[in-house]
C-alpha positions as CSV (number, residue, x, y, z in Angstrom):
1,X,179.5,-16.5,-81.9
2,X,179.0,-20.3,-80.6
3,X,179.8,-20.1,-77.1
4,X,179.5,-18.4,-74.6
5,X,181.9,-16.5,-71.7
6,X,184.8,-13.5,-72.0
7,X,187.2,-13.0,-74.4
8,X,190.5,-13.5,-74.4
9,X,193.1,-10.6,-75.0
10,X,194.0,-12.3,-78.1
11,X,190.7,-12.8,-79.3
12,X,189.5,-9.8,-81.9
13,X,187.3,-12.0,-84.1
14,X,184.3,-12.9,-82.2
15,X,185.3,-16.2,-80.8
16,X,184.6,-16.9,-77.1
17,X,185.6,-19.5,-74.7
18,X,183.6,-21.0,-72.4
19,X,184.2,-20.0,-69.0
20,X,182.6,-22.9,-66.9
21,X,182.8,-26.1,-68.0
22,X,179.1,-26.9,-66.4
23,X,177.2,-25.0,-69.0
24,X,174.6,-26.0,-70.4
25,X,173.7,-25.7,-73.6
26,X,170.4,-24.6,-73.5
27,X,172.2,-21.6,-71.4
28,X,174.9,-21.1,-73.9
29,X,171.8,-20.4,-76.2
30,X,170.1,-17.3,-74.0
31,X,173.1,-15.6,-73.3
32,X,174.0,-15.8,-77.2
33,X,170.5,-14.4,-77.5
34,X,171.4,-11.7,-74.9
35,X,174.2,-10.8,-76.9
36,X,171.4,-9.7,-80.0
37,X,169.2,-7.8,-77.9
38,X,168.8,-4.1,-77.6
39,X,169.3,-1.9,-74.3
40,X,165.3,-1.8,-74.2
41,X,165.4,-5.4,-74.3
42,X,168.0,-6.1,-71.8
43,X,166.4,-3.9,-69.7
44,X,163.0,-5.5,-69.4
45,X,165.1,-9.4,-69.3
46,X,166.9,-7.2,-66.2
47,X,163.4,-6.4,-64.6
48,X,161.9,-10.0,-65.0
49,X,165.0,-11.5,-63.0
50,X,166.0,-9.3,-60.5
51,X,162.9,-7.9,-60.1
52,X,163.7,-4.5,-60.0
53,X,164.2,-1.8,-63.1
54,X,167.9,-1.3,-63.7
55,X,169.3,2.1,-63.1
56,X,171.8,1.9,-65.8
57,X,170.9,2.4,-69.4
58,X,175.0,0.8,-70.2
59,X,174.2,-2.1,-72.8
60,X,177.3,-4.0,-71.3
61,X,176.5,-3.5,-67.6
62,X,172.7,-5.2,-68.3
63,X,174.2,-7.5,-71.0
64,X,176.8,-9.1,-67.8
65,X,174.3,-8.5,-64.9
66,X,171.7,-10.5,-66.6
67,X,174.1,-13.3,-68.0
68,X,175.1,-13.6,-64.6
69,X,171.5,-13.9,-63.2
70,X,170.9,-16.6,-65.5
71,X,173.9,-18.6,-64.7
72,X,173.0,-18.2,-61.1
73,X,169.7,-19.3,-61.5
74,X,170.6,-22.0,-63.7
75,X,173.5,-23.3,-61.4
76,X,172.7,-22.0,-57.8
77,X,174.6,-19.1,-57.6
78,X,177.5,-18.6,-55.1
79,X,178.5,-22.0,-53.4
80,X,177.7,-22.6,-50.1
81,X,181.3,-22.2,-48.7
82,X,181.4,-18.5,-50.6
83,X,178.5,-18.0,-49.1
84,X,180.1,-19.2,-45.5
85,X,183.2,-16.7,-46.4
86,X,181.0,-13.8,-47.3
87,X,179.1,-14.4,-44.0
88,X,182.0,-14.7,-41.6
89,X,183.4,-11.5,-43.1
90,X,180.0,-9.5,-42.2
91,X,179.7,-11.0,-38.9
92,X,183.4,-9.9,-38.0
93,X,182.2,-6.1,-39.5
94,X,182.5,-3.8,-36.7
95,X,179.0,-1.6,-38.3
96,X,177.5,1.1,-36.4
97,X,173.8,0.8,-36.1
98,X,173.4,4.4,-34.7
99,X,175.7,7.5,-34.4
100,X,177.0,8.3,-30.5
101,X,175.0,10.2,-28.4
102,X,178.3,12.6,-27.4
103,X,178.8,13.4,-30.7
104,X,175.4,14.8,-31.9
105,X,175.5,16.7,-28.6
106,X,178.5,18.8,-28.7
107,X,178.3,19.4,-32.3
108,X,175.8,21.2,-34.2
109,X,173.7,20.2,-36.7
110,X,174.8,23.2,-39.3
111,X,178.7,24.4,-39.3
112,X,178.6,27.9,-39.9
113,X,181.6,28.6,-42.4
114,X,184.5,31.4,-41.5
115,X,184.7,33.5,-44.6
116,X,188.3,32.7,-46.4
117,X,189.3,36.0,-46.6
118,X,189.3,35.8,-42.7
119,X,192.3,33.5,-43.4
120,X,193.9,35.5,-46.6
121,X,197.0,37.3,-45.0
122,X,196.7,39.7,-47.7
123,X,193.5,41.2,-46.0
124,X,193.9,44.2,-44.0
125,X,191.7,44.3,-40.6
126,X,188.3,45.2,-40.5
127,X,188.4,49.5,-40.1
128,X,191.4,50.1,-42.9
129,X,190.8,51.9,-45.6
130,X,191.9,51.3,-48.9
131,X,192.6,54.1,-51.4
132,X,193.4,53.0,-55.3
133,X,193.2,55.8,-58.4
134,X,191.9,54.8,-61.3
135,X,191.8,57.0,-64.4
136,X,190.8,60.5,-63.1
137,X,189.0,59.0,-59.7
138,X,189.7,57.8,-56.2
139,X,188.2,54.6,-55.4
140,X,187.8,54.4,-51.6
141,X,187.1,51.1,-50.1
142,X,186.5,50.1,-46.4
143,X,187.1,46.7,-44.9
144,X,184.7,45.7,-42.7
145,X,184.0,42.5,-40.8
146,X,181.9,40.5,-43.3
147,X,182.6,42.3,-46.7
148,X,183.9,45.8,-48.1
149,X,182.2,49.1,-48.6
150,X,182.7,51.0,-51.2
151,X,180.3,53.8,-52.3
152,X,177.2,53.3,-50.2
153,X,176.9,49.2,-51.2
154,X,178.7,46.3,-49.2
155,X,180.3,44.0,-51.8
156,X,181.9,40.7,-50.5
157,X,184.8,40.8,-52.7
158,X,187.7,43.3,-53.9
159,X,186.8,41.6,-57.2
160,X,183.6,42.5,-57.2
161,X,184.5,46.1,-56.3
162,X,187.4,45.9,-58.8
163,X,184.8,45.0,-61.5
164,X,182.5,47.6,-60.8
165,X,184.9,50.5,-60.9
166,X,186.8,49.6,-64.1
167,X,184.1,47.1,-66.2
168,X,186.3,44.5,-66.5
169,X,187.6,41.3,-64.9
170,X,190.2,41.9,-61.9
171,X,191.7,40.3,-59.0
172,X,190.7,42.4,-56.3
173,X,194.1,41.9,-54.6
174,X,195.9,42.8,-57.4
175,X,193.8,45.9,-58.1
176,X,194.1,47.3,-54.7
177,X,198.1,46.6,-54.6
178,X,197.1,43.8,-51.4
179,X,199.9,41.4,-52.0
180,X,201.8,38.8,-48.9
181,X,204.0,40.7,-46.1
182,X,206.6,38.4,-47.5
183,X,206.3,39.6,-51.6
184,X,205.9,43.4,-49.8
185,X,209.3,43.2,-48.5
186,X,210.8,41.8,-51.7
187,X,209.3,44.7,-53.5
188,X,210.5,47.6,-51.2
């Protein structure tokens, strides 16, 4: 490896081109030296010049974050007129400093989620009954508001209930027959 920048798509071997011509050569020679080091290694290099520990443990990540530190340093990072762009495009930002006032107000602080089965068509309303036989029993379930009875426990699922009656995995709506108004009418 003599020099120092990206490969080309073409280049498998190890050869490099330079990718600024203003390189120094004393430059060239750290970031060859970069190229040896271990992740340890890059990662105290990464400390000394940004002065900050990295947060990545990726050997290419430090390996490109530091070469680029030291070609900043060594050539004075961005130019001024990047450095005019990138401030023109903060000061046009539109950034919001604070949240609105309205906002916080009319909305609480903690959503309090609608259970799905609310929204599950297949769920009869709260009050029905639902009857299934299984083997040589009747499994009687009510549906209430926030769950299902069945026995003298509250479950919050058919599944659950499904589960506990026959000892093995079930969907509760298909255990309990439950199935779209729209498949019911198909069926009859």
């Amino acid at each position: 490896m003599t020099g120092t920048g990206v490969n080309t798509p073409g280049e498998q071997d190890g050869s490099f081109r330079e990718t600024e011509k203003g390189m120094n050569a004393e430059l060239n020679q750290h970031i060859d030296q970069l190229r040896q080091m271990t992740t340890a290694q890059l990662q105290l290099k990464y400390r000394e010049l940004f002065g900050q520990p990295s947060h990545s443990n990726h050997k290419d990540y430090l390996f490109r974050r530091v070469a680029w530190r030291m070609q900043a340093v060594a050539e004075g990072g961005l130019s001024e007129r990047a450095r005019e762009y990138a401030r023109a495009i903060a000061a046009d930002a539109d950034l919001r400093l604070c949240a609105p006032k309205k906002a916080i107000e009319t909305q609480p602080a903690i959503r309090i989620a609608n259970a799905s089965r609310q929204l599950d068509p297949r769920v009869p309303p709260p009050g029905t009954q639902l009857i299934k036989r299984y083997k040589d029993e009747t499994l009687t379930v009510t549906v209430l508001e926030d769950g299902y009875q069945y026995g003298d426990r509250v479950y919050k699922s058919l599944s659950a209930i499904a589960r506990q009656a026959t000892g093995t995995q079930w969907n509760g709506y298909v255990f309990f027959g439950l199935r779209l108004r729209q498949e019911q009418g198909r069926a009859e």
